[in-house]
N, CA, C and O atoms as a Tinker XYZ file with bonds, in Angstrom:
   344  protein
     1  N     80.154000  121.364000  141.316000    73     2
     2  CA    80.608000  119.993000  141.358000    64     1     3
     3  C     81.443000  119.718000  142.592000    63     2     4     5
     4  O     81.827000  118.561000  142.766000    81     3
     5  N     81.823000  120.827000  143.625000    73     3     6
     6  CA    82.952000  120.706000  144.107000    64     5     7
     7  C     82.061000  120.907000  145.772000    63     6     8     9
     8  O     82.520000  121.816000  146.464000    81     7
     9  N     81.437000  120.492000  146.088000    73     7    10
    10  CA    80.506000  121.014000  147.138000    64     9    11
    11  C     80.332000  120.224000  148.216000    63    10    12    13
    12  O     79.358000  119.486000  148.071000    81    11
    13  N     81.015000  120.064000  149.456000    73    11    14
    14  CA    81.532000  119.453000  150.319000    64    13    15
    15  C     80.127000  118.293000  150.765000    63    14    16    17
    16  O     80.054000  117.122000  151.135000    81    15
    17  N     79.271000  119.268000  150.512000    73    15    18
    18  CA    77.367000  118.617000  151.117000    64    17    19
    19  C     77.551000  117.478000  150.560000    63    18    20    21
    20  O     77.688000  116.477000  151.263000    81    19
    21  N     77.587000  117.412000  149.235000    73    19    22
    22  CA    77.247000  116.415000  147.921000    64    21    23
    23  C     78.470000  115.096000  148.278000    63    22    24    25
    24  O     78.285000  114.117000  147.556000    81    23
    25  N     79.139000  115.012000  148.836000    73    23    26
    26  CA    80.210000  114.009000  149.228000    64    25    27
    27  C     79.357000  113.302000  149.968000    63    26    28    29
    28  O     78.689000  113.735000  150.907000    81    27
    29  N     79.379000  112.148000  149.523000    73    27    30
    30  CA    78.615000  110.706000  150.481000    64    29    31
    31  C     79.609000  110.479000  151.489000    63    30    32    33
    32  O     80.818000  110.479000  151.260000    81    31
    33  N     78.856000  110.204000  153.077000    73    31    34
    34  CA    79.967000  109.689000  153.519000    64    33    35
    35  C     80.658000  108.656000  153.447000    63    34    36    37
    36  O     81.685000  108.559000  154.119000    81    35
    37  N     80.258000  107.709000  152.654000    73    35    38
    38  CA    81.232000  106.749000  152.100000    64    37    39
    39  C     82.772000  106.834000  151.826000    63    38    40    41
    40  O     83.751000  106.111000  152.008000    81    39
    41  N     82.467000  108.276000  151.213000    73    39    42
    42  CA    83.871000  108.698000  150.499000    64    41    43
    43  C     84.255000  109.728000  151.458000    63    42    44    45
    44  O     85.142000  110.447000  150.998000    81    43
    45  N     83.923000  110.007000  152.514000    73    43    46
    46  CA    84.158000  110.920000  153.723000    64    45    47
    47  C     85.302000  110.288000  154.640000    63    46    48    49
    48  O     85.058000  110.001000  155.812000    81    47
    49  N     87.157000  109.982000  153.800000    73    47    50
    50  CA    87.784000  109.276000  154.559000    64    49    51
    51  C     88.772000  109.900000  154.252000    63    50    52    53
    52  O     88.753000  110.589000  153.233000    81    51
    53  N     90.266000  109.800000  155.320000    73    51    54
    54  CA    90.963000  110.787000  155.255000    64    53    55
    55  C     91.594000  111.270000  154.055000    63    54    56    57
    56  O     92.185000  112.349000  154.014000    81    55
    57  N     91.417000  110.076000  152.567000    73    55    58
    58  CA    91.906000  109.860000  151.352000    64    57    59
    59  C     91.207000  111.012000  150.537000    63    58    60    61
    60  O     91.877000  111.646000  149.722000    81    59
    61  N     89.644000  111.346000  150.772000    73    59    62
    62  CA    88.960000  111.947000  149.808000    64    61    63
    63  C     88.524000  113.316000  150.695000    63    62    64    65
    64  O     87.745000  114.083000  150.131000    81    63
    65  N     88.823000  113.540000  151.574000    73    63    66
    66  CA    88.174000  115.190000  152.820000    64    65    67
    67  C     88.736000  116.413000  151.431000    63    66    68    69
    68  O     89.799000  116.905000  151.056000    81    67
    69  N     87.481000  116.463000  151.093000    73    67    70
    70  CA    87.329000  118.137000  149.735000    64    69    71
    71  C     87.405000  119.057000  151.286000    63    70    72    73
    72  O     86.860000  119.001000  152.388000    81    71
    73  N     88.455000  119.921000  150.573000    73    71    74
    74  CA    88.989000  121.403000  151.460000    64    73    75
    75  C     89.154000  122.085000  149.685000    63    74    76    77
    76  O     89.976000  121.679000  148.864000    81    75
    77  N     88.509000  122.779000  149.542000    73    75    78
    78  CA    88.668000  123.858000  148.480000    64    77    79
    79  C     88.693000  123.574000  147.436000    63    78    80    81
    80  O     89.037000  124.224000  146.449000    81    79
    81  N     88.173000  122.126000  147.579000    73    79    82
    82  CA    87.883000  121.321000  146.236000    64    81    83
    83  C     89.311000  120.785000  145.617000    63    82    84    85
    84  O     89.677000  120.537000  144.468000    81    83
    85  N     89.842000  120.731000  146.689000    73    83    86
    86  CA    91.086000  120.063000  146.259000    64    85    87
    87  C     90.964000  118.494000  147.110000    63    86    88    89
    88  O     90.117000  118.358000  147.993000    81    87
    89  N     91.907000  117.359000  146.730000    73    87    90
    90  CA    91.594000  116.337000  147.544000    64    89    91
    91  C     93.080000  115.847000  148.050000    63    90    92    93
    92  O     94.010000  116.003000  147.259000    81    91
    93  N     93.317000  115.312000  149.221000    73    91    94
    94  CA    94.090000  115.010000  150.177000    64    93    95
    95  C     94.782000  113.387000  149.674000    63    94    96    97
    96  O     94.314000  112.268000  149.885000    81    95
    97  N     96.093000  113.794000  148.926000    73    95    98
    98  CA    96.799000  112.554000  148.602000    64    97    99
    99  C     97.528000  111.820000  149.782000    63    98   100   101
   100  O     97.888000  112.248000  150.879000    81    99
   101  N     97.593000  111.047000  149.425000    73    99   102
   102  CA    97.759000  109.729000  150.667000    64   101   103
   103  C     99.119000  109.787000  150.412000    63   102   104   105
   104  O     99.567000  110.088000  149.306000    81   103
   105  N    100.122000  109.388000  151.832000    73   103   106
   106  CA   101.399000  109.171000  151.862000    64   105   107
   107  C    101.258000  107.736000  151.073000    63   106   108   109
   108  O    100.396000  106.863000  151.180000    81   107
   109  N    102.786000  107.844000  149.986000    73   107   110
   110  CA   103.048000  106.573000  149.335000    64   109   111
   111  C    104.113000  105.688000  150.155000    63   110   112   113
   112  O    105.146000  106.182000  150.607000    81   111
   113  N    103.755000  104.293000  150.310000    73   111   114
   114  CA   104.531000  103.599000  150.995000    64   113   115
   115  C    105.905000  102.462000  150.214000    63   114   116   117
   116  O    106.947000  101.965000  150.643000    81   115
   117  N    105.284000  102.449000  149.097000    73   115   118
   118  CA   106.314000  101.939000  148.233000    64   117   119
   119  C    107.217000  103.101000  146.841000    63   118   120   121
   120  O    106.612000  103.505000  145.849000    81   119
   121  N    107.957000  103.262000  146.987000    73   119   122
   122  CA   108.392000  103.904000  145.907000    64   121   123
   123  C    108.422000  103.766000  144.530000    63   122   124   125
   124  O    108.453000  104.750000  143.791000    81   123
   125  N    108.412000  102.133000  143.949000    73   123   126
   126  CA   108.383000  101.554000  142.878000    64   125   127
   127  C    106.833000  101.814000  142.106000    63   126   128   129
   128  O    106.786000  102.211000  140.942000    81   127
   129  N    105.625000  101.543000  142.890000    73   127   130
   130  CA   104.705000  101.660000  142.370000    64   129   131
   131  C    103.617000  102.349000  142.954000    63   130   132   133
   132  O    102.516000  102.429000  142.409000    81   131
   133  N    104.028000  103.079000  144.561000    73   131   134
   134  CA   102.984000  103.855000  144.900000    64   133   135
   135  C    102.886000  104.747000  144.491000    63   134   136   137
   136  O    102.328000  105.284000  145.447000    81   135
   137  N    102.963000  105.553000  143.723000    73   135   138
   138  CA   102.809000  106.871000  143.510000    64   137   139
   139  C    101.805000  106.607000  142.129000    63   138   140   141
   140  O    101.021000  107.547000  141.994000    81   139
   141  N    101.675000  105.691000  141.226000    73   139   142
   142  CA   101.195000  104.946000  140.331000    64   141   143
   143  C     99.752000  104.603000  140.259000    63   142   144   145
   144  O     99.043000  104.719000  139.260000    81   143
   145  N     99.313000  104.064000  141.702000    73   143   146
   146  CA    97.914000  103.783000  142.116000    64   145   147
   147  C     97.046000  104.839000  141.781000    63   146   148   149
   148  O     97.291000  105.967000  141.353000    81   147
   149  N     96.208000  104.389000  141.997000    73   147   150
   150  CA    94.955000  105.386000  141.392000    64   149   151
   151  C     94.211000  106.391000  142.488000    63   150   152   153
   152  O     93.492000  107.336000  142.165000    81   151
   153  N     94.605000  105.898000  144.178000    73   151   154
   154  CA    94.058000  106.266000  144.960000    64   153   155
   155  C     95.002000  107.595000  145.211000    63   154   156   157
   156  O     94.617000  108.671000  145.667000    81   155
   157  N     96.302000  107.253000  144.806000    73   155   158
   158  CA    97.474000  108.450000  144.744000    64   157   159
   159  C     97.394000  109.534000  143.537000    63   158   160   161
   160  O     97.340000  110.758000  143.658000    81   159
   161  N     97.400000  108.929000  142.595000    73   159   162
   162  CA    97.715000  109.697000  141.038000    64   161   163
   163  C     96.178000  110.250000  141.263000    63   162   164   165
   164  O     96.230000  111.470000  141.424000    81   163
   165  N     95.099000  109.855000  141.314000    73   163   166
   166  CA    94.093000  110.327000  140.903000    64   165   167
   167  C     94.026000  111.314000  141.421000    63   166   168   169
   168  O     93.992000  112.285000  140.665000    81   167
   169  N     93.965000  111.635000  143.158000    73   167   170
   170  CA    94.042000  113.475000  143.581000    64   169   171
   171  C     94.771000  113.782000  143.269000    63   170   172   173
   172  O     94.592000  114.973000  143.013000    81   171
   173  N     96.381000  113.287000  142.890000    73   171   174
   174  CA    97.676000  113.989000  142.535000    64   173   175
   175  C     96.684000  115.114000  141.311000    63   174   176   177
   176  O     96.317000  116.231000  141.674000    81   175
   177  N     96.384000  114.581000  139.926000    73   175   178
   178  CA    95.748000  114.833000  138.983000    64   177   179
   179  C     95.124000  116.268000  138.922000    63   178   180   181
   180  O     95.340000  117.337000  138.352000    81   179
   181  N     93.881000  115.511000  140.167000    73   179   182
   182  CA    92.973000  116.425000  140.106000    64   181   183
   183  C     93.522000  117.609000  140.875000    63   182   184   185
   184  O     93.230000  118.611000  140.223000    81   183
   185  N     93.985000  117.840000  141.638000    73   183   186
   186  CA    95.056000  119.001000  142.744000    64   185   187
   187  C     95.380000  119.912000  141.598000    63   186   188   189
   188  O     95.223000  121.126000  141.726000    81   187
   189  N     95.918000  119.272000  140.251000    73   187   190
   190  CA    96.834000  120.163000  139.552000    64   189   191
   191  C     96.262000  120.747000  138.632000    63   190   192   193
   192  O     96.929000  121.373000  137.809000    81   191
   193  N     94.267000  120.652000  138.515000    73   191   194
   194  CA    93.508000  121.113000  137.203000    64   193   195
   195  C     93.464000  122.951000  138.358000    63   194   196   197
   196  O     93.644000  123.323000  139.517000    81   195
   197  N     93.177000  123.398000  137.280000    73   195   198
   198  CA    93.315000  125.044000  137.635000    64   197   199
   199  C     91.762000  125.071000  138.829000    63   198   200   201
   200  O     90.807000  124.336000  138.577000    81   199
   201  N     91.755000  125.758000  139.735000    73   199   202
   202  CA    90.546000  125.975000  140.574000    64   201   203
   203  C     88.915000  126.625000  139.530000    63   202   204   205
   204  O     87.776000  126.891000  139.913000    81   203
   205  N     89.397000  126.659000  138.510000    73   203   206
   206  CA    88.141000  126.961000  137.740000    64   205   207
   207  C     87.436000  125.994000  137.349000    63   206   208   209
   208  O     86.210000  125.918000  137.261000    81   207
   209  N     88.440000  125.043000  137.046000    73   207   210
   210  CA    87.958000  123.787000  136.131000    64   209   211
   211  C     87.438000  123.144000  137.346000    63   210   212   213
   212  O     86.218000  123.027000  137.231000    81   211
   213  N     87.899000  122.650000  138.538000    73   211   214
   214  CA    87.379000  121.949000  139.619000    64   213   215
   215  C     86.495000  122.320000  139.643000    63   214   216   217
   216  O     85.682000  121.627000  139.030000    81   215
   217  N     85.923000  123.598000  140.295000    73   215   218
   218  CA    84.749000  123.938000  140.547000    64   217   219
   219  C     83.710000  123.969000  139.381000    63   218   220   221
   220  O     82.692000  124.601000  139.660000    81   219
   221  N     83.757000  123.400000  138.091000    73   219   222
   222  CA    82.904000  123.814000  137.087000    64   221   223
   223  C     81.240000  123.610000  137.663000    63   222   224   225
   224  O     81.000000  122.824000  138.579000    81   223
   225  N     80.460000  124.197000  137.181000    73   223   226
   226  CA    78.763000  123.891000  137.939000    64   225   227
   227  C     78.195000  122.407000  137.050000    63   226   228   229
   228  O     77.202000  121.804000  137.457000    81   227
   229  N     78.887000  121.994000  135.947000    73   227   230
   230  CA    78.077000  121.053000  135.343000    64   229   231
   231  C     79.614000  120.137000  135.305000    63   230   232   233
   232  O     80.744000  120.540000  135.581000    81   231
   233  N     79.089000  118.564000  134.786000    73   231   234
   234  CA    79.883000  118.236000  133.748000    64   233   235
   235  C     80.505000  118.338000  132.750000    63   234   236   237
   236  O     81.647000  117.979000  132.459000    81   235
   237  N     79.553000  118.963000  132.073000    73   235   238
   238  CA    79.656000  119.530000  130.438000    64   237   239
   239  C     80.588000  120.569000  130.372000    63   238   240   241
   240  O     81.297000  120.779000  129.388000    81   239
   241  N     80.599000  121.393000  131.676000    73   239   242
   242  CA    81.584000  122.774000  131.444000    64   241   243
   243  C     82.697000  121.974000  132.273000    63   242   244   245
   244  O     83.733000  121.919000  131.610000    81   243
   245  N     82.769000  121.570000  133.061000    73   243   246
   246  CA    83.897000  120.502000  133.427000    64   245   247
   247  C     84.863000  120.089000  132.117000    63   246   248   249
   248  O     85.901000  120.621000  131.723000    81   247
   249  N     83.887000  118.572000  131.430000    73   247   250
   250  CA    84.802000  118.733000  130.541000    64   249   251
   251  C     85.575000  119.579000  129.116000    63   250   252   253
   252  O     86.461000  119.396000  128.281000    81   251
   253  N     84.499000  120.646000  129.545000    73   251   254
   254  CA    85.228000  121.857000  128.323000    64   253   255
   255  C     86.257000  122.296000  128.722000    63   254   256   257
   256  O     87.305000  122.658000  128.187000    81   255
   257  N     85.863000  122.236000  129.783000    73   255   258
   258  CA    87.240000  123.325000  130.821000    64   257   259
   259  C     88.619000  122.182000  130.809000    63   258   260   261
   260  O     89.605000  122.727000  130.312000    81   259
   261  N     88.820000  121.067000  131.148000    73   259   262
   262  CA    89.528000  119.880000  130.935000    64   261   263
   263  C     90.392000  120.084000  129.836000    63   262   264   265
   264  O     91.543000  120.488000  129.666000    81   263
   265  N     89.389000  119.641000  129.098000    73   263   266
   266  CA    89.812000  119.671000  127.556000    64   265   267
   267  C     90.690000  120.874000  126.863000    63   266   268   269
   268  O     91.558000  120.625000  126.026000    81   267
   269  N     90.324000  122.404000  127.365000    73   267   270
   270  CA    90.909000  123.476000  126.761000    64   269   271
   271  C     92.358000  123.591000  127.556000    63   270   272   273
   272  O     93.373000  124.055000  127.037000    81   271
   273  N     92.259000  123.012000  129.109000    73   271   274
   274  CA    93.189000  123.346000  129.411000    64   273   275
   275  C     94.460000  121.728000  129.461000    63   274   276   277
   276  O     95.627000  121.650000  129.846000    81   275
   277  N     93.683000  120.869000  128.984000    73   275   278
   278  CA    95.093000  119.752000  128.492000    64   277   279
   279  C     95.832000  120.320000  126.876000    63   278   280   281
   280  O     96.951000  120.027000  126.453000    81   279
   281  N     95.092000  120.942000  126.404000    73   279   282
   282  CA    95.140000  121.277000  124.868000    64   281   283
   283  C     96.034000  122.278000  125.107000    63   282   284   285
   284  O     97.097000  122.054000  124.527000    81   283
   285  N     96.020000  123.962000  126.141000    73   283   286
   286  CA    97.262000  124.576000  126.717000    64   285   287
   287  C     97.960000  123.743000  126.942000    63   286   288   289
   288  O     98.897000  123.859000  126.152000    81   287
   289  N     98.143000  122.701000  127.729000    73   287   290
   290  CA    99.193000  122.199000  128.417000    64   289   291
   291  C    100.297000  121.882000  127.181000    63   290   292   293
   292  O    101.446000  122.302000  127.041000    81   291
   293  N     99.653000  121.152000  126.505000    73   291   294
   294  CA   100.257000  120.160000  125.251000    64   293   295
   295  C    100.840000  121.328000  123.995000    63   294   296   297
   296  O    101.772000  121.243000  123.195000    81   295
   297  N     99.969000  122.258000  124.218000    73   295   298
   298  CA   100.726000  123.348000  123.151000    64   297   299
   299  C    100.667000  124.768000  123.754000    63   298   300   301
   300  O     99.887000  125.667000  123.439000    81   299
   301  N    101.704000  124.796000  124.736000    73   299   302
   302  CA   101.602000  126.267000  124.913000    64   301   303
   303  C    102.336000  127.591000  124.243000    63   302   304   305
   304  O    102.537000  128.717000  124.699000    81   303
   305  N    102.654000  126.977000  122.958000    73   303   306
   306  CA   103.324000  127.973000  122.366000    64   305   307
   307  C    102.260000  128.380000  121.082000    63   306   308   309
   308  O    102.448000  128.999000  120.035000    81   307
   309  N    101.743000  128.101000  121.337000    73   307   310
   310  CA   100.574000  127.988000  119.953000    64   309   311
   311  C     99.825000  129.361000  119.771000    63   310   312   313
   312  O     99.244000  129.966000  120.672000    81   311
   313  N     99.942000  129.781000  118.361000    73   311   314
   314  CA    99.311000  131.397000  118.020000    64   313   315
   315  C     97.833000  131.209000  117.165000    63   314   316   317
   316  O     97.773000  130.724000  116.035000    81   315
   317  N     96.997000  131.557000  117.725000    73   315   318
   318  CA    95.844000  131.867000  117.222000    64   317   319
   319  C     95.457000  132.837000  116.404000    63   318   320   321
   320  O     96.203000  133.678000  116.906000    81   319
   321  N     94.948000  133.388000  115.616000    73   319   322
   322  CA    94.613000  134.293000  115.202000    64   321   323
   323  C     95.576000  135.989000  115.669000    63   322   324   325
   324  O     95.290000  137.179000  115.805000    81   323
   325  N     96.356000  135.422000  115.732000    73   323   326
   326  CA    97.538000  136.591000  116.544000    64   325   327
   327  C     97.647000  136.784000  118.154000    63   326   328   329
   328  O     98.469000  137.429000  118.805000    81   327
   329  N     96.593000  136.044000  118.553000    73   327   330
   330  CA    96.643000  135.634000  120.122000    64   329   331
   331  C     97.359000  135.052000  120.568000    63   330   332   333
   332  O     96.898000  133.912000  120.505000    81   331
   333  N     98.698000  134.999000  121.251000    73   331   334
   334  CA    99.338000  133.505000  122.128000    64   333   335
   335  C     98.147000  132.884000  123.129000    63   334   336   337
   336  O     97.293000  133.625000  123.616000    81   335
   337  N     98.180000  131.615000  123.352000    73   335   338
   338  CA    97.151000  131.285000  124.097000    64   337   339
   339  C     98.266000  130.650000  125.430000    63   338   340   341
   340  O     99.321000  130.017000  125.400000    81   339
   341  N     97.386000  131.204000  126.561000    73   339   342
   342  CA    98.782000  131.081000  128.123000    64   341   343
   343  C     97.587000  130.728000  129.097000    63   342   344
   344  O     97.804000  130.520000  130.291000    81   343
């Protein structure tokens, strides 16, 4: 999913340049509500999913991968079957 080829150049602008499948957040110019925008928060976001999940090969394992790891986030103290999950 993360594959520099597959980027239209449309989206080939200094806001969206994939380097390691990470994406390049834009300096915020207002303090009150830039950081808020979507053109900001959204790579903020994506920067902070683990490099596994970025790179997933499908959607489908994308959002599994998403999903298991907002579910860590939200409970990381949580015991499974005698497993801590980290």
């Amino acid at each position: 999913m993360c594959d520099a080829e597959n980027v239209s150049s449309e989206f080939d602008t200094a806001l969206y340049q994939i380097v390691a499948c990470s994406l390049l957040v834009p300096p915020v110019k207002l303090s009150t509500v830039g950081s808020r925008v979507f053109s900001v928060a959204g790579p903020r976001v994506w920067n902070t999913l683990p490099e596994e999940t970025r790179s997933a090969p499908s959607l489908t394992i994308f959002c599994q991968r998403v999903k298991t790891w907002l579910f860590r986030q939200s409970y990381p103290d949580l015991i499974i079957n005698g497993l801590t999950l980290k």
